[in-house]
LUMZATOR-595364 format. One record per residue (C-alpha): residue number from 1; x, y, z. Coordinates in steps of 0.02 Angstrom, whole numbers, plus 50000, padded with zeros to 5 digits. Layout:
# LUMZATOR-595364
NUM; X; Y; Z
...
END
This chain:
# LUMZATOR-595364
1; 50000; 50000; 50000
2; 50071; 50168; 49963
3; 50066; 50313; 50086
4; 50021; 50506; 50053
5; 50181; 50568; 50030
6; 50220; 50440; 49888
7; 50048; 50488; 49812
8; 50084; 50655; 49814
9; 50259; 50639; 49730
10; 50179; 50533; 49611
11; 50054; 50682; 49574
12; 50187; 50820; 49579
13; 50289; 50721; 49465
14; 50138; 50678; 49353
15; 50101; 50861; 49353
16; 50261; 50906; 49297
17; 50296; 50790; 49147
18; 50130; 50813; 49074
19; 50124; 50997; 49122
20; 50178; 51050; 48937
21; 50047; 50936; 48864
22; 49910; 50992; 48976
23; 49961; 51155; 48898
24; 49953; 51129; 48690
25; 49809; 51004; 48727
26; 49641; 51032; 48770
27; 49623; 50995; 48942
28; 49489; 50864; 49040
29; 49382; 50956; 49197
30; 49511; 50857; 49311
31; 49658; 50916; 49240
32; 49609; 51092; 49235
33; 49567; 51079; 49411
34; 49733; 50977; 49478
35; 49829; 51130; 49359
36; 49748; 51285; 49465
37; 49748; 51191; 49636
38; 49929; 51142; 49638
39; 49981; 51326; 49557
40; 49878; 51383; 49691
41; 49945; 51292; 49814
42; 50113; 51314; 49768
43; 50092; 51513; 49747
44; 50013; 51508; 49941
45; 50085; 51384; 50043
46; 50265; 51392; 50013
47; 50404; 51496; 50042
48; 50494; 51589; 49898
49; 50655; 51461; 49936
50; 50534; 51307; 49930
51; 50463; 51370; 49775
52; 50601; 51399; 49695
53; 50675; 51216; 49741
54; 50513; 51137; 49688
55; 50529; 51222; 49527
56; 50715; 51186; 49475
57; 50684; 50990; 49546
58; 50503; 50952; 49471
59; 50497; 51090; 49319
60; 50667; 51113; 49238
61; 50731; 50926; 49305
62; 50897; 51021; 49396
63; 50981; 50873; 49507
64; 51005; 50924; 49687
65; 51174; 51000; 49670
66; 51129; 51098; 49518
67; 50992; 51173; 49635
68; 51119; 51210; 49773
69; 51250; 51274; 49662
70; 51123; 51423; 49569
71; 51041; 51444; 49754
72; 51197; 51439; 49840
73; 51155; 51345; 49983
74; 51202; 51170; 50043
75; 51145; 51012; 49955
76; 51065; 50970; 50125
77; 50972; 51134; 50117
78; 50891; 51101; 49963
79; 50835; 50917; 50021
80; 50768; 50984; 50175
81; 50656; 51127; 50070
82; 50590; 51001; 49947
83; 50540; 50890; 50115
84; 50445; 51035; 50185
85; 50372; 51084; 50028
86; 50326; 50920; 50019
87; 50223; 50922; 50183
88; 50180; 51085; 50140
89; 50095; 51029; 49978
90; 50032; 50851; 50069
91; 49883; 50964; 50151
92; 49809; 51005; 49970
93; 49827; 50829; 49912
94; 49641; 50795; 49981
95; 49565; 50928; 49841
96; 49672; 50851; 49701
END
């Protein structure tokens, strides 16, 4: 059985890689509604750093150190923002 968290990955990631086709294409009810809830939620419930993280690692596919070199922080630092965006994100998983 998978937990939450996983699920929520899985939906990030989904998000992500089909984001340009969701785009172009003409999009179902459900997408269109997953698309403005997670921009939303995004937009609202993280901080600029987390966003920024979350964008480089799920957007633009930037490894961990790529992320910490063009933020200059720590590889650690950037693991511990995508964690608490993450959580952060986990609480809007019940309208997606």
């Amino acid at each position: 059985m998978r937990t939450r968290k996983y699920l929520l990955s899985e939906k990030i990631e989904q998000y992500a890689a089909y984001h340009a086709y969701t785009i172009s294409a003409q999009k179902s009810d459900k997408l269109r509604r997953m698309d403005e809830l997670l921009k939303k939620a995004i937009k609202y419930e993280l901080t600029e750093r987390q966003k920024k993280c979350i964008m480089y690692y799920y957007y633009e596919s930037k490894n961990v150190e790529e992320i910490a070199k063009i933020l200059s922080i720590r590889p650690t630092t950037v693991y511990k923002h995508l964690s608490k965006a993450r959580t952060a994100l986990k609480k809007c998983a019940l309208y997606l």
